[in-house]
C-alpha positions as CSV (number, residue, x, y, z in Angstrom):
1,X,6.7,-15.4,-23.2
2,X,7.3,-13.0,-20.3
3,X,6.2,-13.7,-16.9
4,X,6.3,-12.6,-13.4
5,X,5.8,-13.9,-9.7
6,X,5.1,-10.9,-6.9
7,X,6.5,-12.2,-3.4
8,X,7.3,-16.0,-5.0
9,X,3.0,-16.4,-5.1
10,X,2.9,-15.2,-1.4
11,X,-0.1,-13.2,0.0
12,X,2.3,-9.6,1.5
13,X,0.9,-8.8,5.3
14,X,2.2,-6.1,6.8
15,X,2.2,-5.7,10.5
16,X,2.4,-1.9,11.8
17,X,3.1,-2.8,15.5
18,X,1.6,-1.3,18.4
19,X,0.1,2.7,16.9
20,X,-0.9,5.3,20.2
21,X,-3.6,6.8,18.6
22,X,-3.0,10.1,19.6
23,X,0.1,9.9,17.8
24,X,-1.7,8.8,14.1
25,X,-1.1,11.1,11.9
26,X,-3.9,12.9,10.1
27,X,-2.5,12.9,6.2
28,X,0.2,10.5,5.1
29,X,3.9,11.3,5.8
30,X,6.4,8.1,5.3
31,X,5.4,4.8,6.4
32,X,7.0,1.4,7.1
33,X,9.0,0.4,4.1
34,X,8.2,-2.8,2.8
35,X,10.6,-4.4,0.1
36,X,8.6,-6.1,-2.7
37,X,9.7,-8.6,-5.1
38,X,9.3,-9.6,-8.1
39,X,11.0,-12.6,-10.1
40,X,10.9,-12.0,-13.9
41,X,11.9,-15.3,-16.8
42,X,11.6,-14.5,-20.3
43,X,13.8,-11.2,-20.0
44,X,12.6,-7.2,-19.3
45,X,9.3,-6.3,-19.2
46,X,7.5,-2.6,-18.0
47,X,4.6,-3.5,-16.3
48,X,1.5,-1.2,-15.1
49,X,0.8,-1.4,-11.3
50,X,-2.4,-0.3,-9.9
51,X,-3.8,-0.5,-6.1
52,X,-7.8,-1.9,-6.0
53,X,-9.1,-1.6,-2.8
54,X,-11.8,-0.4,-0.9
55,X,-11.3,4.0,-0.5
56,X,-11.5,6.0,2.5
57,X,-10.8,9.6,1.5
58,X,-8.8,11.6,4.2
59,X,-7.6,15.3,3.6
60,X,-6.9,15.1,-0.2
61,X,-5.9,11.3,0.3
62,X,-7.7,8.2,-0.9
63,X,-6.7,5.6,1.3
64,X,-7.1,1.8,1.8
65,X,-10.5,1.8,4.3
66,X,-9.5,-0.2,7.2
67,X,-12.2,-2.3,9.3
68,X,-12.1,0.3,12.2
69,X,-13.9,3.8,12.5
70,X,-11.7,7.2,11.3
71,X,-8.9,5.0,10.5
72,X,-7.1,4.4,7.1
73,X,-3.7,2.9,5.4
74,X,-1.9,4.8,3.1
75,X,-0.2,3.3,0.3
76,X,3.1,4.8,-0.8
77,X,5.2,4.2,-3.5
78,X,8.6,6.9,-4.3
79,X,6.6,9.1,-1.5
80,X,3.2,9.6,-3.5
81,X,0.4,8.2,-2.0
82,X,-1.2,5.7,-4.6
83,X,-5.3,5.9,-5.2
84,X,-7.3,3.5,-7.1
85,X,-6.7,4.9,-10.1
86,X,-2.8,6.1,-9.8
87,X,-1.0,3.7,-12.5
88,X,2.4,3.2,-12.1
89,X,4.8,1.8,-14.4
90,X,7.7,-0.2,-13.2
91,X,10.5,-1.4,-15.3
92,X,11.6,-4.8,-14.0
93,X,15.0,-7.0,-15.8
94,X,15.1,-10.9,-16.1
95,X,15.9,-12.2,-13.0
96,X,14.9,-10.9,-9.3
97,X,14.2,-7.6,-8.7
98,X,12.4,-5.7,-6.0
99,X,10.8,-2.4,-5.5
100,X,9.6,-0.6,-2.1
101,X,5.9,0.4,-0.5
102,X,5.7,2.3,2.3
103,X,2.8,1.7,4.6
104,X,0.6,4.0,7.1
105,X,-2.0,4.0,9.1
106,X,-3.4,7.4,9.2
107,X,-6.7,9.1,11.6
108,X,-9.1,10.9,9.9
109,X,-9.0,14.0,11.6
110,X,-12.9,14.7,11.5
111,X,-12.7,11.7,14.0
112,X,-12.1,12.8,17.4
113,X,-8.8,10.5,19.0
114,X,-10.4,9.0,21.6
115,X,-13.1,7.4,19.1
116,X,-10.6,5.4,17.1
117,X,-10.9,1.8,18.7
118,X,-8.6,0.6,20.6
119,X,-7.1,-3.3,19.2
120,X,-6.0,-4.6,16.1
121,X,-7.4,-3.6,12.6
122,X,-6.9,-4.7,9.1
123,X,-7.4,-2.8,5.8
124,X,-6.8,-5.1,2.4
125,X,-5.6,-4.1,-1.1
126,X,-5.4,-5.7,-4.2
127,X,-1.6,-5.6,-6.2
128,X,-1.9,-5.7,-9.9
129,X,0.9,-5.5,-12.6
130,X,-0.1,-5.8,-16.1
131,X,2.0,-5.9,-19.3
132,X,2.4,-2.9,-21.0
């Protein structure tokens, strides 16, 4: 049998720092680039990996809706921004390996600046990789 642990069972919280909110962009660019890893036993294995979360759609964009007004993340793997129902397959070898995701937080640009809160927020996704 082939199996798989993502971040050694870990929950993955990334912390943008300290945004200006005049400086958000308003459609995803590049993003903090968070390495992910992935300990395989049992040898190679492709794997499906889809995002489940709850959408915001910005410009074109379906991003990760975040708990504060105008304001989403964007979730990017090899520079595409991943929806709900992008799947992406990733080849993994026995052993450790790792893959990145870039993350962004990104203003809806129908909201005006000045009404995105000012404080921390938090936007959550769900990582899943299934055998192909």
């Amino acid at each position: 049998d082939i199996s798989g642990v993502l971040k050694n069972g870990s929950a993955l919280d990334v912390d943008l720092g300290t945004l200006d909110r005049a400086q958000l962009p308003t459609a995803p660019t590049d993003g903090k680039v968070v390495p992910i890893s992935v300990n395989c036993t049992g040898g190679s294995v492709t794997v499906n990996m889809q995002l489940k979360y709850d959408p915001i759609t910005i410009g074109a964009n379906e991003l990760v809706q975040s708990d504060v007004n105008g304001l989403g993340v964007a979730i990017m793997y090899n520079n595409k921004t991943l929806s709900t129902t992008d799947i992406t397959p990733l080849d993994f070898v026995e052993g450790g390996n790792t893959f990145d995701l870039a993350f962004q937080a990104v203003r809806d640009p129908n909201v005006a600046e000045g009404e995105v809160p000012v404080g921390i927020f938090n936007a959550s996704a769900t990582l899943s990789m299934t055998q192909q």
